[in-house]
DRENDO-1510 file (C-alpha; in Angstrom, 1 decimal, always signed):
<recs>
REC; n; res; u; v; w
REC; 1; UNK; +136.4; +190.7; +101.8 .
REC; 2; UNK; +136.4; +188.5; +98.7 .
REC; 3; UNK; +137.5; +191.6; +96.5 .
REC; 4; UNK; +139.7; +193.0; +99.3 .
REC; 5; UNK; +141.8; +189.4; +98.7 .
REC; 6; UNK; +141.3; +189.8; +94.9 .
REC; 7; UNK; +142.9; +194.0; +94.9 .
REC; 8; UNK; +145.5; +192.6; +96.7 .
REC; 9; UNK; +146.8; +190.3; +94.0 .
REC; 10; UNK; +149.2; +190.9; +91.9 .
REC; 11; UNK; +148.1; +191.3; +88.2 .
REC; 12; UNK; +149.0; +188.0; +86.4 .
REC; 13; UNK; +147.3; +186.3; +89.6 .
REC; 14; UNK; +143.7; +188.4; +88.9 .
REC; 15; UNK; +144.0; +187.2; +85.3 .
REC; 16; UNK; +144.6; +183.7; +85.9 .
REC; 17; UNK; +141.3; +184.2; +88.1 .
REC; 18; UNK; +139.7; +185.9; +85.8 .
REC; 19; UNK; +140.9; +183.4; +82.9 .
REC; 20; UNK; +139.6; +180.4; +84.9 .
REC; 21; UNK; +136.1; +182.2; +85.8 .
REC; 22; UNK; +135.7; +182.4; +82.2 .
REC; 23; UNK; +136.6; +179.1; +81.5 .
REC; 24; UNK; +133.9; +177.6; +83.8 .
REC; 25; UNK; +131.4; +180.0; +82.1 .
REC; 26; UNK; +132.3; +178.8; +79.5 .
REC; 27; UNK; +132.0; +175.3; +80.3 .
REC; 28; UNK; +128.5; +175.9; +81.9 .
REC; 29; UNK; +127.2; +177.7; +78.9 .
REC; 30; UNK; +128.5; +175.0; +76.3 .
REC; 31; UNK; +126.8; +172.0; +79.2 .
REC; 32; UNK; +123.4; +174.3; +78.8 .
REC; 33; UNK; +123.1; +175.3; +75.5 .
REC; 34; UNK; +125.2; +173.8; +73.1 .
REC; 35; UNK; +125.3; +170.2; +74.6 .
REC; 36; UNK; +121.6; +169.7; +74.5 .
REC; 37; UNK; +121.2; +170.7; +71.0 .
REC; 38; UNK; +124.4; +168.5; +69.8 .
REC; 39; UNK; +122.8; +165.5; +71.5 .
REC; 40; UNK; +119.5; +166.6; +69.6 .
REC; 41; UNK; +121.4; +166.6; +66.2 .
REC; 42; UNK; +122.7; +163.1; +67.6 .
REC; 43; UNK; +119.3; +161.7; +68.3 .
REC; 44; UNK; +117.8; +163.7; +65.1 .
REC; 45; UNK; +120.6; +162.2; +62.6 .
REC; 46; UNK; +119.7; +158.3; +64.2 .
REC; 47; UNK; +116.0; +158.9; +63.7 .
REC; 48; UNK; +117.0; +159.5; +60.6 .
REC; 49; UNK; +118.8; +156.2; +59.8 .
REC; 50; UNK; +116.1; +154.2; +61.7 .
REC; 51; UNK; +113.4; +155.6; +59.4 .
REC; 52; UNK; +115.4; +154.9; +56.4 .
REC; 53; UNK; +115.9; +151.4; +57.2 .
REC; 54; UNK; +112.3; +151.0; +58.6 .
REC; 55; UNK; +111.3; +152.5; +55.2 .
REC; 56; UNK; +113.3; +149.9; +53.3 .
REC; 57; UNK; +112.1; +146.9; +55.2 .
REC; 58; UNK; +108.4; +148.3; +54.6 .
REC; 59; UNK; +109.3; +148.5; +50.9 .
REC; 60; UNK; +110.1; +145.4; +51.2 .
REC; 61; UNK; +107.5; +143.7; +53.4 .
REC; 62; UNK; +104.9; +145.4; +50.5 .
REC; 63; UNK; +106.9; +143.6; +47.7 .
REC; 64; UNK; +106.6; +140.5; +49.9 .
REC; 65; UNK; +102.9; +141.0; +50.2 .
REC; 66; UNK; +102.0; +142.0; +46.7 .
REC; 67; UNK; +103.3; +139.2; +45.7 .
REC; 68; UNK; +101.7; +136.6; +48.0 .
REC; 69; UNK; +98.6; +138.7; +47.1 .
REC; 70; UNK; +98.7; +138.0; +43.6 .
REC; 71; UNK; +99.3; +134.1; +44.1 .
REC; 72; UNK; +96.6; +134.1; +46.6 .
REC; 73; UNK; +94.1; +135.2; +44.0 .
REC; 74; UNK; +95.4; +133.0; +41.2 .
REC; 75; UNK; +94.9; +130.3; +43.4 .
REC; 76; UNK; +91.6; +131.8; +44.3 .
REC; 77; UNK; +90.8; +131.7; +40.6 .
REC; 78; UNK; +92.4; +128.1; +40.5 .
REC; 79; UNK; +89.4; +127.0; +43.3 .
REC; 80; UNK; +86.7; +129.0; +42.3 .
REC; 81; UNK; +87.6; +127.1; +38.6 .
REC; 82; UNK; +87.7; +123.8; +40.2 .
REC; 83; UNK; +84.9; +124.3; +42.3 .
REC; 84; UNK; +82.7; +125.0; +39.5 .
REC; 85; UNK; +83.4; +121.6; +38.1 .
REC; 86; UNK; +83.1; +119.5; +41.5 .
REC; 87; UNK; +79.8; +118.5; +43.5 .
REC; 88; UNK; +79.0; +120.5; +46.6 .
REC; 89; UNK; +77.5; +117.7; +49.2 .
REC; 90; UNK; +73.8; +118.4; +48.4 .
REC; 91; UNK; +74.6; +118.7; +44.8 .
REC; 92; UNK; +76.3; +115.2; +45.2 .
REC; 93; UNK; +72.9; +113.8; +47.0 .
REC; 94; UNK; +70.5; +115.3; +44.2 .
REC; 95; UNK; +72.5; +113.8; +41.3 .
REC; 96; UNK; +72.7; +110.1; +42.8 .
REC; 97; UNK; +69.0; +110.8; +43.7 .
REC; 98; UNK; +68.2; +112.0; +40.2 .
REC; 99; UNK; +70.8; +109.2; +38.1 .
REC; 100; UNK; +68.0; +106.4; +37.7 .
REC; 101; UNK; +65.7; +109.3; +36.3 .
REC; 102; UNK; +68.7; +110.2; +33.7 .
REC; 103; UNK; +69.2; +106.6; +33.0 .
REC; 104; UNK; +65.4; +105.8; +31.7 .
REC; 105; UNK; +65.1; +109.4; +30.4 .
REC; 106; UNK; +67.2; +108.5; +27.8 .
REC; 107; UNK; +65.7; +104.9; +27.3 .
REC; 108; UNK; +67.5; +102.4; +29.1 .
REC; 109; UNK; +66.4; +100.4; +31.6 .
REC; 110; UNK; +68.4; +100.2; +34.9 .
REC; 111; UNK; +68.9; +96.8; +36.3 .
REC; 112; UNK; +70.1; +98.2; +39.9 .
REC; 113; UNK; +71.8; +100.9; +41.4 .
REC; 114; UNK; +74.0; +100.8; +44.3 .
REC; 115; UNK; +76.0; +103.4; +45.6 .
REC; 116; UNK; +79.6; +103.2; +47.4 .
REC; 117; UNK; +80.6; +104.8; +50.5 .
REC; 118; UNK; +82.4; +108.0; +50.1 .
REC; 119; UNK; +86.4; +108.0; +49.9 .
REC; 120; UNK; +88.6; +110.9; +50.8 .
REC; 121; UNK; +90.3; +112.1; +47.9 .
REC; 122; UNK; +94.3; +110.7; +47.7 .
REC; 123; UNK; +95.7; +112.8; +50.9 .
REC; 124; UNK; +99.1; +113.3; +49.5 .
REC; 125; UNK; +97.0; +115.7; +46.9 .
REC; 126; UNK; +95.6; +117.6; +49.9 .
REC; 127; UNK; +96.9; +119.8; +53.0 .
REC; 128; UNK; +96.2; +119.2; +56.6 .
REC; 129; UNK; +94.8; +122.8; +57.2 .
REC; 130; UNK; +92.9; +123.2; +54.9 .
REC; 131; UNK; +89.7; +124.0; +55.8 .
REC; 132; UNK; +88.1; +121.7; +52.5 .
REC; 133; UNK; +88.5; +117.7; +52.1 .
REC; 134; UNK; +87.7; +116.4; +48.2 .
REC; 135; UNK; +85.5; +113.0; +48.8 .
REC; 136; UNK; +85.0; +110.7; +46.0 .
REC; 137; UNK; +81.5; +109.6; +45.6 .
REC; 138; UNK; +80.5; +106.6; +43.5 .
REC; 139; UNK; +77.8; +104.2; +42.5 .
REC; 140; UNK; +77.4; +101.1; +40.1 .
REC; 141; UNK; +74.8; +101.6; +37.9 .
REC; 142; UNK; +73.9; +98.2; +35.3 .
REC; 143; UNK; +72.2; +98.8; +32.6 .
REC; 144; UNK; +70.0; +97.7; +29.5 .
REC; 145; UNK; +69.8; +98.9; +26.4 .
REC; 146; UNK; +70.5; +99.6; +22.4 .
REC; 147; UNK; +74.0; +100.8; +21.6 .
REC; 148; UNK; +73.0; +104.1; +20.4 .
REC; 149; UNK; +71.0; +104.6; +23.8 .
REC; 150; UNK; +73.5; +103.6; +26.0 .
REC; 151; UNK; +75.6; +106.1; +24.3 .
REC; 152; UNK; +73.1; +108.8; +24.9 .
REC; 153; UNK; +73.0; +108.5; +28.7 .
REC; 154; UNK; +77.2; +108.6; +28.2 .
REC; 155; UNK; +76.8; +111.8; +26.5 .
REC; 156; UNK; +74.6; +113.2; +29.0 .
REC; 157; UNK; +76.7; +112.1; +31.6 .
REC; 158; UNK; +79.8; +114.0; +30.0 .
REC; 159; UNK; +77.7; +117.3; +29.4 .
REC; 160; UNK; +76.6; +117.3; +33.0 .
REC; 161; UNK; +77.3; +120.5; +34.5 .
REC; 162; UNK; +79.5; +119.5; +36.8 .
REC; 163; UNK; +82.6; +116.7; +36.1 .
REC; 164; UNK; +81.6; +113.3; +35.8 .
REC; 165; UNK; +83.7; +110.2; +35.5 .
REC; 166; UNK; +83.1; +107.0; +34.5 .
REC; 167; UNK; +85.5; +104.5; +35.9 .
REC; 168; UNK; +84.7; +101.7; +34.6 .
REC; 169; UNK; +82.8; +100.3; +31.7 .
REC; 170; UNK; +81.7; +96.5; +30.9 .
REC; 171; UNK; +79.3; +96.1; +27.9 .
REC; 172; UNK; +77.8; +92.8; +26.7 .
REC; 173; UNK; +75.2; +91.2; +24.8 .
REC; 174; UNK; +73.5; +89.0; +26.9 .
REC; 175; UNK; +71.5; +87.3; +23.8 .
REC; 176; UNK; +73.4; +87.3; +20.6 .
REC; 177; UNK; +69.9; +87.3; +19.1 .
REC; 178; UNK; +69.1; +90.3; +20.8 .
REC; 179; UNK; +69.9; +94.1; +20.0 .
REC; 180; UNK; +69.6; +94.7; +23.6 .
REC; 181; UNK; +73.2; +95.5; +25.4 .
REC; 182; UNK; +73.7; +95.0; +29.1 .
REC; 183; UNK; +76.0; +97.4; +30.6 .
REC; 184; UNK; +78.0; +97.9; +34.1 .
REC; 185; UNK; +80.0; +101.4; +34.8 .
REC; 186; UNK; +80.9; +103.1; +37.7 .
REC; 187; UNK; +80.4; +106.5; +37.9 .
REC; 188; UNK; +82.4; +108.6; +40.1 .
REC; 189; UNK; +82.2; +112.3; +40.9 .
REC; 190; UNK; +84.1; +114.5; +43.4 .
REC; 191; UNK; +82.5; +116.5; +46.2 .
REC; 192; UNK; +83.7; +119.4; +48.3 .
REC; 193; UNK; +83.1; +119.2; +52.1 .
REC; 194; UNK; +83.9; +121.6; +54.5 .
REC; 195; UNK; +85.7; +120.2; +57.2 .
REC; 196; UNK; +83.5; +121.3; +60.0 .
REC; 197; UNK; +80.5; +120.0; +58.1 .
</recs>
C-alpha cells in the first residue's frame, strides 16, 4: 500500500522522500558511528591536558619534596652532631655519680658536692612538638687544692667526651701562708630527654 501511495507520486515528490530518507540515515549513522568516536577524541584530548597538568604538579610536588628531604637530613646531621656533644639522662646520672672520683683522681680534695635540680633548656630555643626537651643539669662542686691541680681537673673537665660547662668559678687562698687554693664552680651540662620519658 505504502509503495502503491509512493508510484503514485509525482517525481520531484519521490525525491524529496527519497532526499529526506537519506537524510535521516544519515543522521542515524553520524549519531552511531561518528558521534561516539568524536566524543572519544573529546574525552581522549582532556585526558590528555589532565595528565599534563597532573604531571607538572607531580614535578613539582618531587621538587618540593627533594628539597625538604635534603633539609631534613642536614638537620639530621645538625642533631646527630649536637647529640654527640650533650648527655643522654643516664649519661647525665653516671657523670654527677662519677665527678667526686674525677675530682680526687686528679688530687684535689672536694669539700662538698651538691647538685641542682634540673632546668628546662630556654623554651624560646625549643619547639612544642618536638618530641626532645634539652634540661640543664648542674652541681656546685668546692674544692681544695694547688693551682696546677685544680687546673688539671679543669682540663679534664674540658676534654670530657661530652660538652661540659663551667658556669662559674671563685678561687681563693684561704691561708696566705698556704699553697693550698680553695675553689667553688658550677658545672653545668645539657641532657636530652625524650618527652615521654
Amino acid at each position: 500500500m505504502l509503495i502503491n501511495n509512493l508510484a503514485n507520486l509525482n517525481r520531484s515528490t519521490r525525491g524529496a522522500i527519497f532526499t529526506a530518507l537519506i537524510i535521516i540515515a544519515a543522521i542515524a549513522m553520524y549519531n552511531w558511528v561518528v558521534a561516539p568516536h568524536l566524543a572519544y577524541l573529546s574525552a581522549a584530548q582532556e585526558y590528555e591536558s589532565a595528565m599534563s597538568k597532573i604531571a607538572e604538579k607531580n614535578k613539582t610536588v618531587a621538587g618540593e619534596v627533594k628539597a625538604k628531604t635534603k633539609k631534613l637530613e642536614e638537620l639530621s646531621e645538625q642533631l646527630a652532631g649536637a647529640s654527640s656533644k650533650l648527655f643522654t639522662t643516664d649519661e647525665a646520672k653516671e657523670f654527677f655519680s662519677s665527678l667526686q672520683a674525677i675530682s680526687e683522681g686528679t688530687g684535689c680534695i672536694v669539700n662538698s658536692l651538691n647538685i641542682a635540680a634540673s632546668k628546662p633548656f630556654s623554651k624560646d630555643k625549643q619547639s612544642e612538638d618536638s618530641s626532645i626537651v634539652i634540661v640543664a643539669d648542674s652541681a656546685v662542686l668546692s674544692i681544695t687544692g694547688q693551682y696546677n691541680i685544680i687546673t688539671r681537673l679543669l682540663e679534664k673537665l674540658q676534654n670530657y667526651p661530652k660538652k661540659i660547662w663551667v658556669d662559674s668559678f671563685k678561687m681563693e687562698s684561704p691561708n696566705l701562708s698556704s699553697t693550698l687554693l680553695k675553689c667553688d664552680m658550677v658545672i653545668t651540662i645539657y641532657t636530652i630527654q625524650d618527652k615521654k620519658d
